[in-house]
N, CA, C and O atoms as CSV, one atom per row, in Angstrom:
chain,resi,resn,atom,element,x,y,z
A,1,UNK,N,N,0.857,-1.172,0.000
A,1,UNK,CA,C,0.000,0.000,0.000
A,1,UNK,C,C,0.899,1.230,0.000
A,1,UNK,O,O,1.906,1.209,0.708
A,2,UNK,N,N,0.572,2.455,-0.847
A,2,UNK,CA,C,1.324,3.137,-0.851
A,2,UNK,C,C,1.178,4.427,0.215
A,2,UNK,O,O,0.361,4.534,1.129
A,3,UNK,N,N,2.183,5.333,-0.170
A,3,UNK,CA,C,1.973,6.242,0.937
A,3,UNK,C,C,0.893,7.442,0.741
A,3,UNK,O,O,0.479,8.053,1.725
A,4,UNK,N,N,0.510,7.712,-0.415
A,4,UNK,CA,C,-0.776,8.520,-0.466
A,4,UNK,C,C,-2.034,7.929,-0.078
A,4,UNK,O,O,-2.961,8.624,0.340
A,5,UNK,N,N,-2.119,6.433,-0.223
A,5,UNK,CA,C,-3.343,5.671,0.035
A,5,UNK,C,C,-3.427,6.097,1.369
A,5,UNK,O,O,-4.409,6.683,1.827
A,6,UNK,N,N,-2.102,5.724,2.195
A,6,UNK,CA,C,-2.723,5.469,3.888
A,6,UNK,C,C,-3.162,7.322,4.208
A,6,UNK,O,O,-4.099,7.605,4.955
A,7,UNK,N,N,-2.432,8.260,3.605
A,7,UNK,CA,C,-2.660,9.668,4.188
A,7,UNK,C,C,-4.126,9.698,3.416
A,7,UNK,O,O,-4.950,10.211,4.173
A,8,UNK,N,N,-4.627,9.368,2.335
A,8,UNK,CA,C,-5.854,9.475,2.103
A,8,UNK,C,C,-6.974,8.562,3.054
A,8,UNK,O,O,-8.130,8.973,3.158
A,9,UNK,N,N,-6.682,7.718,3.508
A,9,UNK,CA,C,-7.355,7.129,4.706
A,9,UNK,C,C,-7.242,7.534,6.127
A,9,UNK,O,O,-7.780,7.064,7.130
A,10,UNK,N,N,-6.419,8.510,5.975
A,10,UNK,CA,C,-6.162,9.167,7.419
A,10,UNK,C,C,-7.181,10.132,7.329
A,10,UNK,O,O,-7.906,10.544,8.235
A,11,UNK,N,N,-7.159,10.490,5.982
A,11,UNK,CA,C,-8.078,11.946,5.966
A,11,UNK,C,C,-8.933,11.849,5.582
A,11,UNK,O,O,-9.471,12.944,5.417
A,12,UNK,N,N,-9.639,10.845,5.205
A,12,UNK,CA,C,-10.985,10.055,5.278
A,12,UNK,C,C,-11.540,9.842,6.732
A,12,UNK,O,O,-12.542,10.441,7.122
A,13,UNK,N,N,-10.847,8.968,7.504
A,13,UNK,CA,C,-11.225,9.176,9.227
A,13,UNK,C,C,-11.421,10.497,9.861
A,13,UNK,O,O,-12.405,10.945,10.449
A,14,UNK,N,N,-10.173,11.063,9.593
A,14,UNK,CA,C,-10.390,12.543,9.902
A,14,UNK,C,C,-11.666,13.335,9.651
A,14,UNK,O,O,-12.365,13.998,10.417
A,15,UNK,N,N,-11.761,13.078,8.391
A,15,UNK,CA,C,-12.760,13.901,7.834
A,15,UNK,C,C,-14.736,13.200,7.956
A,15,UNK,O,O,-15.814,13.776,7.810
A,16,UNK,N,N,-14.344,11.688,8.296
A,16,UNK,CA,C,-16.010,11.423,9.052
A,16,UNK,C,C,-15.959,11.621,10.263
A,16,UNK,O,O,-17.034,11.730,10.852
A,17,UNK,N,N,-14.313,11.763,11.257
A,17,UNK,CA,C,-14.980,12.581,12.832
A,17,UNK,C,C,-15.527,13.885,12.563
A,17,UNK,O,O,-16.622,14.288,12.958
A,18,UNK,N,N,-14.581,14.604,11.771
A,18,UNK,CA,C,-15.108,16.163,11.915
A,18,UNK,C,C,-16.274,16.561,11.423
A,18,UNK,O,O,-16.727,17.696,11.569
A,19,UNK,N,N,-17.053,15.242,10.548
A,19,UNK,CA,C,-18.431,15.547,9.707
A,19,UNK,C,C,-19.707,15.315,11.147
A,19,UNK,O,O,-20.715,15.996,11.340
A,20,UNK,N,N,-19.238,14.223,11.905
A,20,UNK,CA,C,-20.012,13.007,12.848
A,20,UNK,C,C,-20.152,14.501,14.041
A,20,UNK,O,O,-21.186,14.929,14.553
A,21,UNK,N,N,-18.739,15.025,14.208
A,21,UNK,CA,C,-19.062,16.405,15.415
A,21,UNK,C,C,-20.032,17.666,14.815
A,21,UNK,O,O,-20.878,18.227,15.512
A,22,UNK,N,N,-19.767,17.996,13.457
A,22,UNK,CA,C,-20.584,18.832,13.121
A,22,UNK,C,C,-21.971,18.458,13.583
A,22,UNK,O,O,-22.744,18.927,14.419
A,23,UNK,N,N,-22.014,17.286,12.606
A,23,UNK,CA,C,-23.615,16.924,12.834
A,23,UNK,C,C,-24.313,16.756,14.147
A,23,UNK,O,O,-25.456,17.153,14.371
A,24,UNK,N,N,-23.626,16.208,14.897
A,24,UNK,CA,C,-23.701,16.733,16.598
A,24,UNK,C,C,-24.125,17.402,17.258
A,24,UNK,O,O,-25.076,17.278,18.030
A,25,UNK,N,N,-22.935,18.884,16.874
A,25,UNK,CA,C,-23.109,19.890,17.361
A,25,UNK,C,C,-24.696,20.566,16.962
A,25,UNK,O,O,-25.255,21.377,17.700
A,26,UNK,N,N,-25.172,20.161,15.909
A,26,UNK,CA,C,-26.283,20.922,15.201
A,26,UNK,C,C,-27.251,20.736,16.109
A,26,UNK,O,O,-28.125,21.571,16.340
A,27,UNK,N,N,-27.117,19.336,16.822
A,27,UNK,CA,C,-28.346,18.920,17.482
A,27,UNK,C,C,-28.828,19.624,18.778
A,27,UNK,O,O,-29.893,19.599,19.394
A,28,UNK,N,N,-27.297,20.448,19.013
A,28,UNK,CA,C,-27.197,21.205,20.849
A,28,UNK,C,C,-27.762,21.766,20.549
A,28,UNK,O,O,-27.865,22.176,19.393
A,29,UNK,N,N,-28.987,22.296,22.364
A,29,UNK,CA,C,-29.415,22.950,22.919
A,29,UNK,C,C,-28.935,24.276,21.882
A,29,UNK,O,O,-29.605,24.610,20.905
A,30,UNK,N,N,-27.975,24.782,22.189
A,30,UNK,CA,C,-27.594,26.258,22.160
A,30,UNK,C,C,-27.460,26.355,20.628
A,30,UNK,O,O,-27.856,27.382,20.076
A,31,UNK,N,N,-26.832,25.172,19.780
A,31,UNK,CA,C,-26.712,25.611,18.386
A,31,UNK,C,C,-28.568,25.497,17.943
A,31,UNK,O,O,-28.761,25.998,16.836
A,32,UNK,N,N,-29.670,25.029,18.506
A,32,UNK,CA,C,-30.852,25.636,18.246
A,32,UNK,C,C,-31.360,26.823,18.793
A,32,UNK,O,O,-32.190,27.540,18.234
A,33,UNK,N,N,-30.988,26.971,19.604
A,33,UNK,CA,C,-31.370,28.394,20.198
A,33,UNK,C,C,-30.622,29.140,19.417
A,33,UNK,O,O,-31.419,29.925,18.904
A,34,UNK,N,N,-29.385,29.405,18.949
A,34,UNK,CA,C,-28.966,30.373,17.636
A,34,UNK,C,C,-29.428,30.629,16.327
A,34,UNK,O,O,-29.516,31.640,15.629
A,35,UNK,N,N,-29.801,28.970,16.134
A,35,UNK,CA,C,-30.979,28.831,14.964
A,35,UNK,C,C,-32.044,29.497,15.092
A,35,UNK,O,O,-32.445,29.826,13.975
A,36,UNK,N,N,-32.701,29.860,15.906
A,36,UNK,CA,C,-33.972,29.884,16.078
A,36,UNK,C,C,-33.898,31.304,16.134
A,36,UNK,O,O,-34.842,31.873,15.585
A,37,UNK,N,N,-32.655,32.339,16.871
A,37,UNK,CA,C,-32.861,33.367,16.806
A,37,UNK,C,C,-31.667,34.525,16.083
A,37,UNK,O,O,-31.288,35.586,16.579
A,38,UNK,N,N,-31.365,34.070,15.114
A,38,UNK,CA,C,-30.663,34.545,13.667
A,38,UNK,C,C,-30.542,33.879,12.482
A,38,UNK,O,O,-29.796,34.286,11.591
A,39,UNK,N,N,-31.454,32.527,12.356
A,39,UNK,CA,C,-32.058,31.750,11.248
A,39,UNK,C,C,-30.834,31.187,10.708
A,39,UNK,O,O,-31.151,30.752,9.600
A,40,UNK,N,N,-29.722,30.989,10.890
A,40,UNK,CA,C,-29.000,29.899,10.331
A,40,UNK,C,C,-27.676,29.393,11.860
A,40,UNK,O,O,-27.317,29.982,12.880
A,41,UNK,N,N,-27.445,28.479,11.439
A,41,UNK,CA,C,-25.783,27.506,12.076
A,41,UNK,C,C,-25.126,28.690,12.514
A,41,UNK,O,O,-25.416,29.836,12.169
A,42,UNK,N,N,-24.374,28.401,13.164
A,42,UNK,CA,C,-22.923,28.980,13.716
A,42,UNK,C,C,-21.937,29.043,12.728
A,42,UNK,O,O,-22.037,28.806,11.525
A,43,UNK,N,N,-21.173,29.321,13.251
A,43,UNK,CA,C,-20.034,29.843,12.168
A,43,UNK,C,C,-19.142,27.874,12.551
A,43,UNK,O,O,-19.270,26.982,11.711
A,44,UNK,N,N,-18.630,27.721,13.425
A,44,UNK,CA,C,-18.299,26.971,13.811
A,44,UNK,C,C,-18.695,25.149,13.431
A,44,UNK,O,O,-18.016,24.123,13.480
A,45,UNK,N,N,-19.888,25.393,13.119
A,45,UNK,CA,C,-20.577,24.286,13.002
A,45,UNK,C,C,-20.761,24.120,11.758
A,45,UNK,O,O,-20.920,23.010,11.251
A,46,UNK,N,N,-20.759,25.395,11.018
A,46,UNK,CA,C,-20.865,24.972,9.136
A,46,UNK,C,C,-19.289,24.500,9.026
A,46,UNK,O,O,-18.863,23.521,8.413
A,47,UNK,N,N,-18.638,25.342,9.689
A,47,UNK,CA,C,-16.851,24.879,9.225
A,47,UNK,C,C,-16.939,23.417,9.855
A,47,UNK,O,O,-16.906,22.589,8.944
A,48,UNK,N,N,-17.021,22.932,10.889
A,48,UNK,CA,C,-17.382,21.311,11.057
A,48,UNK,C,C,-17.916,20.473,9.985
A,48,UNK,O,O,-17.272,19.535,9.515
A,49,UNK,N,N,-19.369,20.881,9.498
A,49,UNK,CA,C,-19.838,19.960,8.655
A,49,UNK,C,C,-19.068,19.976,7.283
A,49,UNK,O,O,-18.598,18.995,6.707
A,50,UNK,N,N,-19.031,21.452,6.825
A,50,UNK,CA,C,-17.787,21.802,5.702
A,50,UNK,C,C,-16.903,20.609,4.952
A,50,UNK,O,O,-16.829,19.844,3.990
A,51,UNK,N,N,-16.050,21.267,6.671
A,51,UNK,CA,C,-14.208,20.847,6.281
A,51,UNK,C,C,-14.546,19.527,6.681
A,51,UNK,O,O,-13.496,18.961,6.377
A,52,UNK,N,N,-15.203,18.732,7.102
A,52,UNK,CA,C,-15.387,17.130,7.387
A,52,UNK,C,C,-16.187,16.375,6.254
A,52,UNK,O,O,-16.041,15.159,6.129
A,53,UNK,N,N,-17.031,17.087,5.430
A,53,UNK,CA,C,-17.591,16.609,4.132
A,53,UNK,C,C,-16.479,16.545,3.159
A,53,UNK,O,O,-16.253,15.569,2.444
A,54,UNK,N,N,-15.674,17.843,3.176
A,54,UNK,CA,C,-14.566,17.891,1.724
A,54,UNK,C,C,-13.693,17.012,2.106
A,54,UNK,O,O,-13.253,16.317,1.191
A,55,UNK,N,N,-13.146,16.729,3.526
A,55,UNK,CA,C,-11.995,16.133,3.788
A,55,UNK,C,C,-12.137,14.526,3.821
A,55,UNK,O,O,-11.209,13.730,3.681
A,56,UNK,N,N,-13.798,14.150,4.084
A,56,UNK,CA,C,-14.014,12.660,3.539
A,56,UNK,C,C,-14.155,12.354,2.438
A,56,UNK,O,O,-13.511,11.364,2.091
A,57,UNK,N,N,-14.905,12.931,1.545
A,57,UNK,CA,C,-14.698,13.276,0.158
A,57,UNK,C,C,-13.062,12.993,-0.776
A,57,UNK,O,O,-12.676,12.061,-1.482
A,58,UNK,N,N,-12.500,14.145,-0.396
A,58,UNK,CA,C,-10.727,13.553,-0.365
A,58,UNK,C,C,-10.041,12.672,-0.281
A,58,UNK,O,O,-9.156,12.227,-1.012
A,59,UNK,N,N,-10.546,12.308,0.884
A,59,UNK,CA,C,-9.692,11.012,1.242
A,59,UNK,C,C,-10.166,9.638,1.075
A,59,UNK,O,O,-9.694,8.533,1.344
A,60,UNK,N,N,-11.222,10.048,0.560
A,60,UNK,CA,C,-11.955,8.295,0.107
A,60,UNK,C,C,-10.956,8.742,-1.461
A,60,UNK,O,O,-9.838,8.260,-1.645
A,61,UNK,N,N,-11.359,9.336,-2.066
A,61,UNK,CA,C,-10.264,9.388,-3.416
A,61,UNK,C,C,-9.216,9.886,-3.692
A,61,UNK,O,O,-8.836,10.350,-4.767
A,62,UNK,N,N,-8.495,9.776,-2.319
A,62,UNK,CA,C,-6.745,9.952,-2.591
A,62,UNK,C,C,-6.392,8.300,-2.036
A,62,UNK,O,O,-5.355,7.682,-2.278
A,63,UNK,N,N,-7.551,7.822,-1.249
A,63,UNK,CA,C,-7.356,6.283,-1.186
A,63,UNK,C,C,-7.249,5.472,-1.923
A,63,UNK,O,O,-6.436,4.548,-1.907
A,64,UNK,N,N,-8.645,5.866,-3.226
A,64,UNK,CA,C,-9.125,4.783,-3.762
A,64,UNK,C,C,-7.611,5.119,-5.459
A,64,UNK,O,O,-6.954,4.268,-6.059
A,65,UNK,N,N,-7.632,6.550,-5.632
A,65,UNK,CA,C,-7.174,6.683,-6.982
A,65,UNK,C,C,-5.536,6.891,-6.727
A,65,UNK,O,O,-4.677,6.656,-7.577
A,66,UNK,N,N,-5.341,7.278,-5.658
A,66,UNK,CA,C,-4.435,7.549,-5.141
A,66,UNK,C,C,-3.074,6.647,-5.417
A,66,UNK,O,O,-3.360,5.456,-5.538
A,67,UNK,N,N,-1.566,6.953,-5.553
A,67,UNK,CA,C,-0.618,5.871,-5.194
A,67,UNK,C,C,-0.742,5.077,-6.990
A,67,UNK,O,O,-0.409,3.930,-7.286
A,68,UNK,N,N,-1.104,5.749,-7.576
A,68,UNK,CA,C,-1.645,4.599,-8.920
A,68,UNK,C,C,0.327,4.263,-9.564
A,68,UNK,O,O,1.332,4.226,-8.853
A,69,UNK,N,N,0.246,4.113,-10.810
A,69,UNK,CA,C,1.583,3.736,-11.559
A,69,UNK,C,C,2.143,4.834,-11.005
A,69,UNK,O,O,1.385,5.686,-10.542
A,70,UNK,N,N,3.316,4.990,-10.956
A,70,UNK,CA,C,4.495,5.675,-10.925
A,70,UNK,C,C,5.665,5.605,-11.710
A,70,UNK,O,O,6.179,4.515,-11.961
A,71,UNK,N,N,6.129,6.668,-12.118
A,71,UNK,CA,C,7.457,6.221,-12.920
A,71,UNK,C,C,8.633,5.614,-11.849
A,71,UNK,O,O,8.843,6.027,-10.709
A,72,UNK,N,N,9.219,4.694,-12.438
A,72,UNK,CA,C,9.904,3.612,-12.187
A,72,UNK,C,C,11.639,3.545,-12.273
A,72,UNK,O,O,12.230,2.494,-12.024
């Protein structure tokens, strides 16, 4: 296995904790009470769901395509 595969599987994990906390966080008490009284997420909590969507995204295909032929 090469070495972009495993950093693309790092950042695949990485990137479904930081999606799994966003989605989380959405559910708190307080991130609805912000909802409720300035009609959207936190600043904090879109960058959670965000950077944890692009970064699983990434890293499922620096896994899967990742590491391919190389010159030799």
């Amino acid at each position: 296995m090469g070495v972009l595969r495993i950093v693309g599987l790092m950042l695949a994990v990485a990137g479904g904790v930081l999606l799994y906390t966003g989605l989380q966080a959405k559910d708190s008490l307080t991130e609805r009470a912000t909802e409720l009284v300035t009609g959207r997420n936190t600043e904090q909590t879109t960058l959670y769901v965000a950077g944890g969507g692009a970064a699983l995204v990434g890293g499922v295909l620096l896994a899967l395509f990742g590491g391919g032929k190389g010159r030799r």
